[in-house]
Structure formats: structure tokens, C-alpha cells
VOTOR-747605 format. One line per 3 residues: number of its first residue (from 1); their letters; for each residue x, y, z of N, C-alpha, C. Coordinates in steps of 0.001 Angstrom, whole numbers, plus 500000, padded with zeros to 6 digits. Each point is the difference from the previous one (the first is absolute). Layout:
% residues N
NUM = A = X:Y:Z:X:Y:Z:X:Y:Z; ...;
END
This chain:
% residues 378
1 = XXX = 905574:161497:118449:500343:498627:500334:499938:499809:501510; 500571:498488:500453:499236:499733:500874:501768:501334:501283; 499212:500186:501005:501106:500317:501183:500168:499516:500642;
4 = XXX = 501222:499840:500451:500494:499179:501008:500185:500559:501614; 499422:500800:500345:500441:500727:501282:499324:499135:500781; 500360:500172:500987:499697:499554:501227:500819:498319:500140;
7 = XXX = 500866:499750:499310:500327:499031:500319:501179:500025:501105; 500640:499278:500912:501013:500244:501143:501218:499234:499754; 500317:499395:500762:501304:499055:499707:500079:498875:499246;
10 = XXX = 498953:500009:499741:499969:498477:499019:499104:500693:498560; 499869:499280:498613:499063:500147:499272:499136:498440:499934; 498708:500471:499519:499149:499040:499751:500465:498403:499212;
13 = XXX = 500896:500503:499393:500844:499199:498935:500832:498855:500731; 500398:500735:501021:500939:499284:500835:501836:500705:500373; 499806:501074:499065:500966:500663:499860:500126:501410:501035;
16 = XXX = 501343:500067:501032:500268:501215:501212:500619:500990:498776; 499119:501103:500684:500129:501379:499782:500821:500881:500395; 501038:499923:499213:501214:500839:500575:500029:501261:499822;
19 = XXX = 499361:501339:499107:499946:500888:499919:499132:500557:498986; 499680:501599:499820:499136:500275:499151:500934:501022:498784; 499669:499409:498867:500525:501912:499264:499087:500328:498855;
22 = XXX = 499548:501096:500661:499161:500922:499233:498347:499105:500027; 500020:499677:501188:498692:498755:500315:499702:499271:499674; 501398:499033:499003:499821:498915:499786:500797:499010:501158;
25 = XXX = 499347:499134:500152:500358:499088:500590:501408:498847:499793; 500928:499973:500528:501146:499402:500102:499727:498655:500442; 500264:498770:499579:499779:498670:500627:500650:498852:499747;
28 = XXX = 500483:499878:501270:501108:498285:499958:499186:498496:500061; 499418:499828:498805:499649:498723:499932:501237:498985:500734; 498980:498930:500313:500794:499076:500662:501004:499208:499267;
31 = XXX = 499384:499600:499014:500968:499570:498858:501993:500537:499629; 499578:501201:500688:501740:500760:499811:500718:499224:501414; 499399:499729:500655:500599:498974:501462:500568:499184:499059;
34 = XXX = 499269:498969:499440:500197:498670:499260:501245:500795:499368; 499626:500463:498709:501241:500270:499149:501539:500515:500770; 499687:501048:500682:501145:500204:500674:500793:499197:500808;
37 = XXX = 499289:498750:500334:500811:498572:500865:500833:499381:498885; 499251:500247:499060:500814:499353:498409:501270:500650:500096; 499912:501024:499837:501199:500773:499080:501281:499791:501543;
40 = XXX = 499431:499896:500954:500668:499719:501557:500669:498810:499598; 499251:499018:499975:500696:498659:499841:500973:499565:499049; 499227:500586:498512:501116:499743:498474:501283:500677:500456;
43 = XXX = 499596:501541:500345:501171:500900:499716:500897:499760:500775; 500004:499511:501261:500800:499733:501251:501549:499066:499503; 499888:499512:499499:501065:499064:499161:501033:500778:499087;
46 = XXX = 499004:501186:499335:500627:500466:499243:501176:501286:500687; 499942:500483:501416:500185:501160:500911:501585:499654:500067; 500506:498483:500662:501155:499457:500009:501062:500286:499067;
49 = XXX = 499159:499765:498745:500808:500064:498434:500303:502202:499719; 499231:500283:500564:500051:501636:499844:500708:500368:500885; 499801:499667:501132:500995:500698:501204:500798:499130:500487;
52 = XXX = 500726:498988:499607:500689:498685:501185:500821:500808:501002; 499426:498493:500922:500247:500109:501307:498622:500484:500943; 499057:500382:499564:498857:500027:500091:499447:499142:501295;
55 = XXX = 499572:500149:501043:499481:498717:500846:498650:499936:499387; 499653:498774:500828:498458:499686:499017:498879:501290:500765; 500301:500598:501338:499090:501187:500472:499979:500832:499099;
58 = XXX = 501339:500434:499710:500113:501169:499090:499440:499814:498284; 500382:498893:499769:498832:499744:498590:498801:499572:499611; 499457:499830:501661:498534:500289:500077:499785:500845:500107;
61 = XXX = 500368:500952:500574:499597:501631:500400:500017:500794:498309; 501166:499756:499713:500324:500369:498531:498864:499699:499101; 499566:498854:500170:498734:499371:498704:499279:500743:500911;
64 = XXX = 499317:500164:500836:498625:500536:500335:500263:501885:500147; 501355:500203:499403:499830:501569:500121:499594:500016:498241; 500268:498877:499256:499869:500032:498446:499335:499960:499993;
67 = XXX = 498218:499000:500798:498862:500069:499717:499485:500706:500496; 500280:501187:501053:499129:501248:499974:500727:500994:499098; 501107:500394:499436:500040:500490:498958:499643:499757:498848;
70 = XXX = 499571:498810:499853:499302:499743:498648:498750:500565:499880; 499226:499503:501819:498618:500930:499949:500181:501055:499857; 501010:501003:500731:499983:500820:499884:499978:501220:498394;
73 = XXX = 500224:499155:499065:500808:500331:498591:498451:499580:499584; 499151:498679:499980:498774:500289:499379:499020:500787:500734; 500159:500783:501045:499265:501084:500543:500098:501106:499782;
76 = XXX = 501118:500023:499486:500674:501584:499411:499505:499846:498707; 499921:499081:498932:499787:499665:498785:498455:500350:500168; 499170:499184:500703:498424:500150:499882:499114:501591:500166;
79 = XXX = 500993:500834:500968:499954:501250:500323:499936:500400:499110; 500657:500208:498706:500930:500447:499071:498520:499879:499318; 499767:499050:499546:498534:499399:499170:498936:500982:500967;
82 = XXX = 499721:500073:501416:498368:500466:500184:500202:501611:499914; 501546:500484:500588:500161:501800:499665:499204:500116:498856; 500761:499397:499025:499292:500515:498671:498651:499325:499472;
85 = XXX = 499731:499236:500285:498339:499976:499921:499095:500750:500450; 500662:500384:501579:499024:501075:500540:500362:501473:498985; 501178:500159:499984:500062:501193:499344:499278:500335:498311;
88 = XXX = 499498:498445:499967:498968:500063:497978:498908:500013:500494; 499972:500610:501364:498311:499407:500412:499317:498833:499866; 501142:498553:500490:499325:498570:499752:500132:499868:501524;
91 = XXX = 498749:499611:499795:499877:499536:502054:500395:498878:500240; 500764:500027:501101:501139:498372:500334:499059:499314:501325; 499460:498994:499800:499506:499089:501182:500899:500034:500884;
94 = XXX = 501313:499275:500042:500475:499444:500794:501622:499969:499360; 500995:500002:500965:501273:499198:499531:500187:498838:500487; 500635:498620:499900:500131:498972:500937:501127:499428:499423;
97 = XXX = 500963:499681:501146:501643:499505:499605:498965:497748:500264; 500566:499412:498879:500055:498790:500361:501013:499786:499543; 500250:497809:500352:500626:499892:499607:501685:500253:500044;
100 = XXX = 500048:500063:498093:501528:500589:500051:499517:501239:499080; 498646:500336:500008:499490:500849:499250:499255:501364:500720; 499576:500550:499342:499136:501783:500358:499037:499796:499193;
103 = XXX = 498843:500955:500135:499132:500478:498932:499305:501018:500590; 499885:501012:499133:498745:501460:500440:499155:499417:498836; 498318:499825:500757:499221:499647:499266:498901:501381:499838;
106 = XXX = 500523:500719:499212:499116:500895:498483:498869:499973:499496; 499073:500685:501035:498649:499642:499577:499022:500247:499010; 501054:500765:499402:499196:500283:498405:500658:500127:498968;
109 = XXX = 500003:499254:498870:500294:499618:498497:500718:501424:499919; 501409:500412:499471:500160:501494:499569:499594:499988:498673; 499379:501511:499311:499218:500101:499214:500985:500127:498948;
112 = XXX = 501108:500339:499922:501289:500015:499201:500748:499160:499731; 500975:499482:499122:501098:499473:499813:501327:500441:501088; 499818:501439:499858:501164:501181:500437:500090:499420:501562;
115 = XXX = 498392:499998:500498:499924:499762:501556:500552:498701:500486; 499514:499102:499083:500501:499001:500596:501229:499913:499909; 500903:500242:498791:501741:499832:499600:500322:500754:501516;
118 = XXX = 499520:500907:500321:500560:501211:500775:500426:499479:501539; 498427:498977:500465:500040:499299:501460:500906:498791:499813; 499729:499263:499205:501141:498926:499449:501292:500189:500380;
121 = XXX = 500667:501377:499339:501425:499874:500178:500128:501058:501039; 499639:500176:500888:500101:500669:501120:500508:498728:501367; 499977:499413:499878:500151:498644:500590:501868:499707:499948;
124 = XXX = 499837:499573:498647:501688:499799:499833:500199:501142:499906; 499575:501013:499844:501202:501580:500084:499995:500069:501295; 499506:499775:501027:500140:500380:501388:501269:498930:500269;
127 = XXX = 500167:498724:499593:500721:498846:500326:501235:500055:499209; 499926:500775:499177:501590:500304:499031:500713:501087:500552; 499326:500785:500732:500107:501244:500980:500913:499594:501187;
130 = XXX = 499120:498797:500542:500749:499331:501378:501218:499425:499619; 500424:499375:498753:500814:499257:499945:501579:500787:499384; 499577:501415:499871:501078:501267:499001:500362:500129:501503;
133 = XXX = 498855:500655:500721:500708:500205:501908:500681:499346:500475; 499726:498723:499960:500654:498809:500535:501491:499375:499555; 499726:500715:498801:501311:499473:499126:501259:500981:500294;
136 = XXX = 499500:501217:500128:500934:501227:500178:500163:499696:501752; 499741:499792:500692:500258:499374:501549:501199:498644:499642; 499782:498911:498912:500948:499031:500075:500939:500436:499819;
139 = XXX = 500240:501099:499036:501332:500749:499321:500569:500795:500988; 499462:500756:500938:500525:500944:501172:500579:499031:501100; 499306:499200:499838:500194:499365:501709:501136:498791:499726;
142 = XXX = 500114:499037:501324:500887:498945:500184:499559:499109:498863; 501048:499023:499500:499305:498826:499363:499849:499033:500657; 500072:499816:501032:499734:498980:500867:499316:500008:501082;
145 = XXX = 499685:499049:500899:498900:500189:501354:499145:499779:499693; 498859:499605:501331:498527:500206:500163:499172:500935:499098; 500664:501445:500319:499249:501302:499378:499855:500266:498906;
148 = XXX = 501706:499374:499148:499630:500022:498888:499717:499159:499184; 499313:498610:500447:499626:499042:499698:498807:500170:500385; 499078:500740:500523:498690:500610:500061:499546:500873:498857;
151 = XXX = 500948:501240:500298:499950:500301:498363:499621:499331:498691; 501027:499230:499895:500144:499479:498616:498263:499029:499760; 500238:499505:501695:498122:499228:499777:498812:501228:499670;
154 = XXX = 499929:500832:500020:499329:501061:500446:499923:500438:498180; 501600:499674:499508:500180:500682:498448:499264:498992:499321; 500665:498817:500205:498973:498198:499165:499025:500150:500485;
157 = XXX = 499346:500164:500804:498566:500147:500597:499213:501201:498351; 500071:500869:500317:499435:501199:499327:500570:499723:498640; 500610:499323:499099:500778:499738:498767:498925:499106:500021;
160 = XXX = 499773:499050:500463:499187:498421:499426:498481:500241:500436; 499847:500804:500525:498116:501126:500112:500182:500423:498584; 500924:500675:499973:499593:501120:498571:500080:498899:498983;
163 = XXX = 501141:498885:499538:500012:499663:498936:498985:498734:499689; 499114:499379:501211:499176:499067:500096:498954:500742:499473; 499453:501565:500490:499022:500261:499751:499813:500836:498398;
166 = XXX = 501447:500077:499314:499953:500133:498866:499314:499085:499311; 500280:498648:500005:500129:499047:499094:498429:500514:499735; 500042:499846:498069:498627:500461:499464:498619:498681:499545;
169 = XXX = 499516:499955:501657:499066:499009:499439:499045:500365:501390; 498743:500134:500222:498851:500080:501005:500283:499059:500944; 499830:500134:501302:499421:501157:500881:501368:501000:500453;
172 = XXX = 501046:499887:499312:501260:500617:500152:499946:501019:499328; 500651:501268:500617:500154:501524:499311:500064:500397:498605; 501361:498938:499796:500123:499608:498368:499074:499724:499370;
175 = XXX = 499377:499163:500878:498537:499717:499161:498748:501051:499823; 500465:500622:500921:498139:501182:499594:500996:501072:499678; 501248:500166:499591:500782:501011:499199:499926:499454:498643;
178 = XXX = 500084:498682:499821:499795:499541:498809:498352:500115:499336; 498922:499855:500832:498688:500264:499835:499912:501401:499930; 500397:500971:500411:499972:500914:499727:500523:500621:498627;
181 = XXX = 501211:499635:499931:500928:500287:498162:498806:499428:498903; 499370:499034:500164:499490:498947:499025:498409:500487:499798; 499382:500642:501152:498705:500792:500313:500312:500870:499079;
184 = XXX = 500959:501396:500494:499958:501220:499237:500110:499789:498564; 500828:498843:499734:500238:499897:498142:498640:499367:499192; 499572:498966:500917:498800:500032:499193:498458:500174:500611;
187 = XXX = 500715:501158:500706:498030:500273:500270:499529:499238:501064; 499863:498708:500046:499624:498575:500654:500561:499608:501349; 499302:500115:501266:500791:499738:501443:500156:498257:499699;
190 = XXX = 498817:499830:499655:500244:498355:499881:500939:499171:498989; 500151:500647:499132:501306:499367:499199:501541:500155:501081; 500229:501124:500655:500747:499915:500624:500332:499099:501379;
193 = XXX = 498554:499922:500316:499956:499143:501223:500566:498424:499366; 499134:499378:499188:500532:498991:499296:501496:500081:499608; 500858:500921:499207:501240:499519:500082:500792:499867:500988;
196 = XXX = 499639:501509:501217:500825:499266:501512:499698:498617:500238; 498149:499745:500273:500379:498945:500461:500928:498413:499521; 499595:500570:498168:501577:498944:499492:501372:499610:500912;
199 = XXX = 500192:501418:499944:501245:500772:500677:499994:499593:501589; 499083:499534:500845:499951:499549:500891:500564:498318:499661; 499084:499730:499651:500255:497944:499561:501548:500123:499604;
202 = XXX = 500368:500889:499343:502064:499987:499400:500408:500207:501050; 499523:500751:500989:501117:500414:501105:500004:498777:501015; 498810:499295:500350:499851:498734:501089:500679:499338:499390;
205 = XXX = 499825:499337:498503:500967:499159:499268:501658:500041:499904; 500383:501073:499762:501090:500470:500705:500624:499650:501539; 499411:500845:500485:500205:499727:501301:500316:498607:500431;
208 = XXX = 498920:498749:499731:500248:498339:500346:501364:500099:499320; 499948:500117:498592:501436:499506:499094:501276:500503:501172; 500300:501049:500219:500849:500301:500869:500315:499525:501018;
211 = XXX = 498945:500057:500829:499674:499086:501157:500770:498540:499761; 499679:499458:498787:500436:498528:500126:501574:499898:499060; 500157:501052:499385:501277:500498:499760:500942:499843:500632;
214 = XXX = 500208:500519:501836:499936:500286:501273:500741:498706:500400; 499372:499353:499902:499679:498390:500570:500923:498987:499257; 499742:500481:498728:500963:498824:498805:501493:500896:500339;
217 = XXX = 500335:500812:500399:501053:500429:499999:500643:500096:501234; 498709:499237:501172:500621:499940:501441:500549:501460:500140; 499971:500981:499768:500109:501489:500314:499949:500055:501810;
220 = XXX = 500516:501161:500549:499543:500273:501396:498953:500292:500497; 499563:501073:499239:498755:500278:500421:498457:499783:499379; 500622:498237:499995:498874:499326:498706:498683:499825:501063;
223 = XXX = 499839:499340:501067:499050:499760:501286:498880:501879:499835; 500867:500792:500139:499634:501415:500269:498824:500573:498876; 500981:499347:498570:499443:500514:498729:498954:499155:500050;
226 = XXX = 499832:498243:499927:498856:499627:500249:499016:500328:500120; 500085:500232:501839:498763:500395:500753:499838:501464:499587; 500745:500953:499691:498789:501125:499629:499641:500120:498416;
229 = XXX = 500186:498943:498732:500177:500280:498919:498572:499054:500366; 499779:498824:500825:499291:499439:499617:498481:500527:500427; 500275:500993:501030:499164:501376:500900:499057:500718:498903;
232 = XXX = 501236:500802:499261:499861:501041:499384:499448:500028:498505; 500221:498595:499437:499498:499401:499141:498679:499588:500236; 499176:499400:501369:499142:499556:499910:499089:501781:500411;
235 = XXX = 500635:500408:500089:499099:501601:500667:499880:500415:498505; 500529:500242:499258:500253:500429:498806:498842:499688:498526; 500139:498435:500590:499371:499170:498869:498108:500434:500389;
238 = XXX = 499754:499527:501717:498774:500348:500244:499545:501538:499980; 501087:501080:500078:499452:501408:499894:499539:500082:498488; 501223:499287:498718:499463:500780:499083:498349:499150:499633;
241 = XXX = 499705:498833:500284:498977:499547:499992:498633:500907:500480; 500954:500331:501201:498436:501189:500756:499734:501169:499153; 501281:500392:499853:499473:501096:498649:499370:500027:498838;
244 = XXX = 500567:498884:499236:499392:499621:498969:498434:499856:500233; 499697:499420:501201:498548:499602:500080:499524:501291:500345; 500212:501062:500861:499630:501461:500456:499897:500362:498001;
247 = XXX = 500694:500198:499642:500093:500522:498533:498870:499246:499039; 499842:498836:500701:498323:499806:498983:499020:500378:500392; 499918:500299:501289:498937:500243:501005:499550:501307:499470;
250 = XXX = 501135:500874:500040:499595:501497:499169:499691:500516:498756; 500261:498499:499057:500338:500249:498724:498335:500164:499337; 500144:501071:499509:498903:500327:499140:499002:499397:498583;
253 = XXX = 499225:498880:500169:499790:499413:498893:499841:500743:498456; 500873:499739:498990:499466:500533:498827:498857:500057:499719; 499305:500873:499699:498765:499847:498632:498944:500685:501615;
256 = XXX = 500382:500202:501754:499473:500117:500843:499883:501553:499889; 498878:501085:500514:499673:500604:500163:499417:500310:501463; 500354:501466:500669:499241:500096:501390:498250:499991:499516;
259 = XXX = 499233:500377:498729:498605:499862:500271:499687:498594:500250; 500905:499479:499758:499693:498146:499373:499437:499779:502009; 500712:500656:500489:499850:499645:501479:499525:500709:500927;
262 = XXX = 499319:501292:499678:499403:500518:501058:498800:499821:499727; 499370:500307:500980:498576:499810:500677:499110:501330:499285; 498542:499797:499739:499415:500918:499507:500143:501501:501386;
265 = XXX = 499911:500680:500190:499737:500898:501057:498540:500711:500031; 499745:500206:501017:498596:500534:500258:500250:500958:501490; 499462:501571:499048:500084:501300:501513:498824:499787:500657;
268 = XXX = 499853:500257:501219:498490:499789:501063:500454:501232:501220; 499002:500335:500209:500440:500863:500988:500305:499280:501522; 500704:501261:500620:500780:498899:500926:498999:499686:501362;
271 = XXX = 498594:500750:499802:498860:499842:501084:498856:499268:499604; 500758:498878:498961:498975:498758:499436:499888:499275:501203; 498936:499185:500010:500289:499070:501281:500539:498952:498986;
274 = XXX = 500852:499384:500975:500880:498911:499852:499010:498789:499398; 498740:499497:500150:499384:499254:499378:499744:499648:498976; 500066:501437:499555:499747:499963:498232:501264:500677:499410;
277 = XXX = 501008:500526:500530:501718:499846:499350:500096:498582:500041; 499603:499150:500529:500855:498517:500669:499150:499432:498426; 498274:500505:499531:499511:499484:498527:500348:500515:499112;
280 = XXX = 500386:501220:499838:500190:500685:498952:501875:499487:499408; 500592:499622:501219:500976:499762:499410:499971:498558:499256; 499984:499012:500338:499989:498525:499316:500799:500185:498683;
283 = XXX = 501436:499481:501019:501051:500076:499411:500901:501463:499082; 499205:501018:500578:500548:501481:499344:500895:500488:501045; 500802:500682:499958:500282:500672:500668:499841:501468:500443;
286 = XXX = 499613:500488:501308:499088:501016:499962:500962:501088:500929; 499780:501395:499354:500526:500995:500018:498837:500710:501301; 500211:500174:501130:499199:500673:500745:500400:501850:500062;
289 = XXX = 499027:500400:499259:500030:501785:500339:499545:500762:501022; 500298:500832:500689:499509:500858:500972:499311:500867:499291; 499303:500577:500616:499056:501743:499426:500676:500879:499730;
292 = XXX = 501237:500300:500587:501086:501150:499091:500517:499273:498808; 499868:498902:499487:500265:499009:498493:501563:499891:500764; 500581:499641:501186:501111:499791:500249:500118:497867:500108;
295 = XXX = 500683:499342:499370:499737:498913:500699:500252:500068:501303; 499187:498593:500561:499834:499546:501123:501244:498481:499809; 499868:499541:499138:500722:498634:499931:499110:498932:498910;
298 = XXX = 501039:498883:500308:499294:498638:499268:499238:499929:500367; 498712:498987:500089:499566:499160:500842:500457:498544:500140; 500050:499418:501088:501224:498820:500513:498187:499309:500220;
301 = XXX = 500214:499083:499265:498682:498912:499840:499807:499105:501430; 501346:499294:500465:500015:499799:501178:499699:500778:501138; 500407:500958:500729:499462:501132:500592:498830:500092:499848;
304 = XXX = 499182:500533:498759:498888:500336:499392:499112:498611:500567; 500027:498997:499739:499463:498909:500231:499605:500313:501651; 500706:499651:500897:500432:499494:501181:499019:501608:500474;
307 = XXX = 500474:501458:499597:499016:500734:500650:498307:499851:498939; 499628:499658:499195:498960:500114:499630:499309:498574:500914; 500366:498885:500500:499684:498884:500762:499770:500702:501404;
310 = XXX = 500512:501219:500313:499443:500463:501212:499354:501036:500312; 500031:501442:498594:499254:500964:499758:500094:500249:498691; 498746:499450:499076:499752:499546:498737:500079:501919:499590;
313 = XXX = 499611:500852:500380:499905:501552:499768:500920:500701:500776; 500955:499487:500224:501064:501056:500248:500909:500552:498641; 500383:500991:500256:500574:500325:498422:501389:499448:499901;
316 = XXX = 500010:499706:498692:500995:499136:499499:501331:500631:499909; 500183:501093:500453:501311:500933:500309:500490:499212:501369; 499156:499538:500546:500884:499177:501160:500857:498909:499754;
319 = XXX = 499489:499595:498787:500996:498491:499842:500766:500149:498057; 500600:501543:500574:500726:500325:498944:501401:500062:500437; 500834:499486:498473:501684:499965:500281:500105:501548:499719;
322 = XXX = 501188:500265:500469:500535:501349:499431:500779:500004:498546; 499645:500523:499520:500946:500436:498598:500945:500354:500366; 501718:499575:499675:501026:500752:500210:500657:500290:499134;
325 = XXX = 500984:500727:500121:500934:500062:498588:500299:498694:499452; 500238:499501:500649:500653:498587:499718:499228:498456:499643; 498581:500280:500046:498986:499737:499705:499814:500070:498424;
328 = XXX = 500307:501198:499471:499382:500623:499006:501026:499572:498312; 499495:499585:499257:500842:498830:498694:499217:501598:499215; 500961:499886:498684:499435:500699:499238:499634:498631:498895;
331 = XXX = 499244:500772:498511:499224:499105:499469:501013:499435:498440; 501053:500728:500688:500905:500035:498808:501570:499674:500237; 499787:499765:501545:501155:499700:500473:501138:498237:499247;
334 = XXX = 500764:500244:500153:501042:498728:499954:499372:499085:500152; 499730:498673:499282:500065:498900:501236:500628:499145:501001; 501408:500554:499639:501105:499421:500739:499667:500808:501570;
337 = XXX = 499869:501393:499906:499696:501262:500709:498901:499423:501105; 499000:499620:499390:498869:499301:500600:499857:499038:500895; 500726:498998:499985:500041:498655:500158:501174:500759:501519;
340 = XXX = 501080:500330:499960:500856:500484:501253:498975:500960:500448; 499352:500955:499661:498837:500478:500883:499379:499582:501028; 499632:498665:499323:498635:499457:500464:500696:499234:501108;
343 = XXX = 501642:499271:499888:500232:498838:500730:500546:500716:501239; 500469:501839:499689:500762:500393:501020:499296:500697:500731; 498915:500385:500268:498531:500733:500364:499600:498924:500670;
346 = XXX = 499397:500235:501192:499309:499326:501288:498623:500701:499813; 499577:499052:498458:498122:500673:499521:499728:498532:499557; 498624:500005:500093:499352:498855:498675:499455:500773:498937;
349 = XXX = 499708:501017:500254:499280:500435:498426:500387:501168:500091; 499973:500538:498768:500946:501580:499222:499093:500477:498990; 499904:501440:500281:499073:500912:499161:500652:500136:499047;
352 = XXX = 499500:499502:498528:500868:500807:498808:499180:500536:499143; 500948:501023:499774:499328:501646:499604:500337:500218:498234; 499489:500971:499479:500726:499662:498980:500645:501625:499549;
355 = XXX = 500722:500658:499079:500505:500977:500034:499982:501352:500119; 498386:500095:500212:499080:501013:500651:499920:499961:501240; 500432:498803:500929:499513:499519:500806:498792:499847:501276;
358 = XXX = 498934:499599:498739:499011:499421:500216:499722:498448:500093; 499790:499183:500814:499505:498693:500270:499863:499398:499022; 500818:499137:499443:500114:498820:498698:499505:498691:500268;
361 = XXX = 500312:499628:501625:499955:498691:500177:500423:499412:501809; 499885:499277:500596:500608:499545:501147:500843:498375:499188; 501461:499866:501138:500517:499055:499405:500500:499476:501471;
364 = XXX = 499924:498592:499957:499580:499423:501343:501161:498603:499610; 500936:500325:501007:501139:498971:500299:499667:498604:499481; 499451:499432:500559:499329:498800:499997:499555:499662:498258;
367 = XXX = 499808:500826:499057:499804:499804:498575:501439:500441:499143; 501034:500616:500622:500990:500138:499448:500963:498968:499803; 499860:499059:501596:500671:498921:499971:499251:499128:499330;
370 = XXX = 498914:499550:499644:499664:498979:499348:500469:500719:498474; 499808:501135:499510:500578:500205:498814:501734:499018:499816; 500414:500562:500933:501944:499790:500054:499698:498492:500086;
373 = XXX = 499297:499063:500953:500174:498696:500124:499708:499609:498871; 499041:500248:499366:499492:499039:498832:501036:500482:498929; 500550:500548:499880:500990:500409:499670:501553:498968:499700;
376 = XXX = 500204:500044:501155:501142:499378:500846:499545:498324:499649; 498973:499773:500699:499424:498626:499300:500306:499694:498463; 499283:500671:499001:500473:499531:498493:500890:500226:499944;
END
């Protein structure tokens, strides 16, 4: 996948780079500015009622030590999620705190149920963790003051991470813990994806009801619940949407087959001139061999083109892709397997072999998605 190095104090995104672990990239979208002025402004009202006598300095200071402990609690939480991805061998793009939210974005589908349940609740176990520490500090210490009114934010902070990110509906933990339970029982990633994302639409629905619950009951901290129910609900409703749509994107048409979609293949040696690989292929995909029978690569038609327009007899090993592991589909593979291959691979076309592995076919990005669209279309 793609790397991110070389980026400095800022990301491309728009998001400053606060640190690295294990070479993923750490990043404060701007958006956590915004949110954190929120939780400054609501909560500030509420500081008086917790500590009276409070001046208004001191319960500003107070709300803005709550909204970097809150970041702080979904940074510890998101950690929690990329440790163990890296440790299933799933490569993590990026982490980025927005918002009133986190996300480590997971650059490849886990091939398990197990894997995914596993990164899922690594998240709230890191955040149920903070809040047992935190709790055993309220019990030792003063009940009163600044400090231990930091605490206790520090305990609600890490309590309402873990139990938000329970709730079982997509793009929430609960939710790909719930996709995960619902995967392993029946076989099917996509049946599971579909009931989180149910499970998403119940939890936003929820959330408003409360929200306006809040309100009919003139409650205290009805303004507070509002603005982040009405946040967290709308993050909620559009994630499980994105998933759902990622989950058709991959979804494997019935009655579909990988021959249905690869390309005839044709071997040429790899000291053809490019003139007549560039005829011989018309529309095949061509396997270039060296004289030890080692491949040389694809041939990349573009390339091929562009040098035969300037040396019609140069050999066509010059405007060959490399075969990589990652390149290489078997002829019998998954199609679920296939389709995350193809989308998580920085290739257009893939050698597939078949269980001898000998050359079955080339299968070329660009015909997979029109398979899935026309698809997606009916």
C-alpha cells in the first residue's frame, strides 16, 4: 500500500503530525480544534455544578483539560486498534484523531472473522483499562479538588470511548465485533456487514431519541448531549453508509467466476521486439520469457506502445511490468480474496496461474470493476 514517509509537520490531508509508532503515522486533523472548542464551551457550565465555587478561569481550564483528555482517551483507544493490526500483519495507513472522534485506517480487509473481532475490541479493552486505573486513583485519593475532578474526567472520558464504541452497529467497534460474530456463523462477510450496518441506523436513531429526550426534560446537560449526539449520529449514520457501499464494491457476483474475467494469455520471449508483442497481443495478455524460461514480466501495452513509436525493434522486455508476489491470483482463488487483491495492490493487471502454476490468464483491474459495476447497477 501506498507510504507515507516523507511527510513533515503537516499531512497532505491537512492534518499535523504529531508522532510515529511502528511507522505509522499519528495525525491531528483540524477538525479535533473544532470539536474540542465544543466540548470547551458546553462543558464549561457544567465545571460550577461539579466543583462550586469554581471561577469562570478555573472552569475553563477544567473543560479544556476534559478536551485533551478526551483526545487523549481516543488516542490511547486507536493505539489499542493499530498494535494489533500490526501485530495480524494488517498494514495501518495512518491514525488521525478528528473531531470528537479517532480512526486507524486498515489497509487491508482481515482474512478472518477472529482478526477482525480481535482489532475491534482492542480499542475498548485499552479504554476499559484506562478507566479500572482511573477509578482505583478516585478511590485512593481526595474526593474533592481540581485533581480529583481531573480524574474523575479522565474516568468519564475513557467509560464513554469504551461504551460509545461498543454500541453494535458500523463504523463502531461494536459494529465490526458484531460483523465479525455474524461472518464466522455464517460463512458470509457480507451478511454481517449488512446487519452492523442495521445496527448502525439503531444506534444514530437512538442517539437523536435521547438527544431530544434531553431537551423535553430540560435536563443539565441537555445543550452538551445535543451537540455531540447530533455529531455522533451524523458520523455514524454516514460511516455505516460508507461501509455498506465498500461491502458491495467487494462483493462477489453469484453465478461469477475468475475465467469469466481473465484475459486469454500468450508466452513470447522477452527479446521479441516490441512491434510485434504490441500485434500479437490485441487484447491478450502477454507473458514475456527470458532464455533461462525465467519470466521477464507482463507486457504494459502503454509502455510497449510509446517505446515501439520510437524503436519499433527494441525488445519488448523493456516495456515489461514485473511479476510480484502480489501480482500473482491463483485460478481457484476466492472471489471475495480477489477483488481485496486487486483493490489493495498498486497493479492494473495480475498473472493468474492455475494449480500447477502455469499461466491461465492475465486479469486487468479495469474489467473487474466493470464486472462489480454492472453488478451494483442491476
Amino acid at each position: 500500500m501506498t507510504t507515507m514517509g516523507g511527510w513533515t509537520n503537516a499531512d497532505r490531508d491537512g492534518g499535523l503530525l504529531l508522532f510515529r509508532v511502528s511507522g505509522v503515522p499519528v495525525l491531528l486533523a483540524p477538525s479535533w480544534w473544532v470539536g474540542s472548542l465544543a466540548v470547551v464551551a458546553l462543558y464549561t457550565p457544567l465545571v460550577s455544578k461539579l466543583l462550586p465555587g469554581a471561577s469562570l478561569v478555573v472552569s475553563l481550564l477544567l473543560a479544556a483539560a476534559f478536551a485533551v483528555l478526551l483526545g487523549a482517551s481516543v488516542l490511547a483507544h486507536e493505539l489499542g486498534h493499530c498494535v494489533v493490526a500490526l501485530r495480524l500483519g494488517l498494514p495501518v495507513r495512518r491514525l488521525r484523531l478528528f473531531l470528537l472522534g479517532g480512526l486507524s485506517e486498515v489497509t487491508r480487509t482481515p482474512r478472518k472473522p477472529l482478526h477482525e473481532g480481535f482489532v475491534a475490541a482492542a480499542g475498548p479493552a485499552v479504554s476499559i483499562l484506562l478507566a479500572a486505573m482511573c477509578g482505583v486513583l478516585l478511590m485512593v485519593g481526595p474526593g474533592d479538588g481540581p485533581v480529583w475532578l481531573l480524574v474523575l474526567e479522565c474516568t468519564a472520558a475513557n467509560i464513554a470511548v469504551a461504551i460509545f464504541n461498543l454500541l453494535p452497529g458500523l463504523p463502531l467497534d461494536g459494529g465490526r465485533m458484531l460483523r465479525a460474530g455474524v461472518w464466522a456463523i455464517t460463512g458470509k462477510r457480507g451478511i454481517g456487514t449488512k446487519a452492523a450496518v442495521f445496527g448502525g441506523w439503531l444506534v444514530a436513531g437512538l442517539l437523536v431519541l435521547w438527544a431530544m429526550l434531553g431537551l423535553a426534560q430540560q435536563s443539565e446537560d441537555r445543550w452538551l448531549r445535543l451537540g455531540v449526539c447530533a455529531i455522533t449520529a451524523w458520523f455514524v449514520v454516514s460511516g455505516a453508509g460508507g461501509e455498506l457501499a465498500a461491502e458491495q464494491r467487494r462483493s462477489w457476483p453469484e453465478g461469477l467466476t475468475l475465467a469469466d474475467l481473465v484475459r486469454p494469455v500468450l508466452q513470447l520471449p522477452a527479446e521479441s521486439p516490441v512491434s510485434d508483442a504490441l500485434t500479437a497481443a490485441a487484447g491478450r495478455g502477454v507473458v514475456l520469457v527470458r532464455a533461462d524460461g525465467v519470466a521477464a514480466g507482463l507486457l504494459d501495452p502503454v509502455a510497449a506502445q510509446r517505446l515501439a513509436d520510437r524503436s519499433p525493434t527494441s525488445p519488448a522486455q523493456l516495456a515489461a511490468e514485473p511479476i510480484r508476489p502480489d501480482t500473482v491470483l491463483l485460478s481457484g482463488e476466492d472471489g471475495e480474496d480477489v477483488v481485496d487483491r486487486v483493490y489493495e495492490t498498486a497493479a492494473w493487471q495480475f498473472l493468474v496461474v492455475d494449480e500447477e502454476g502455469r499461466p491461465a490468464g492475465v486479469l486487468r483491474r479495469e474489467d473487474l470493476r466493470a464486472a462489480l459495476g454492472a453488478r451494483t447497477a442491476s
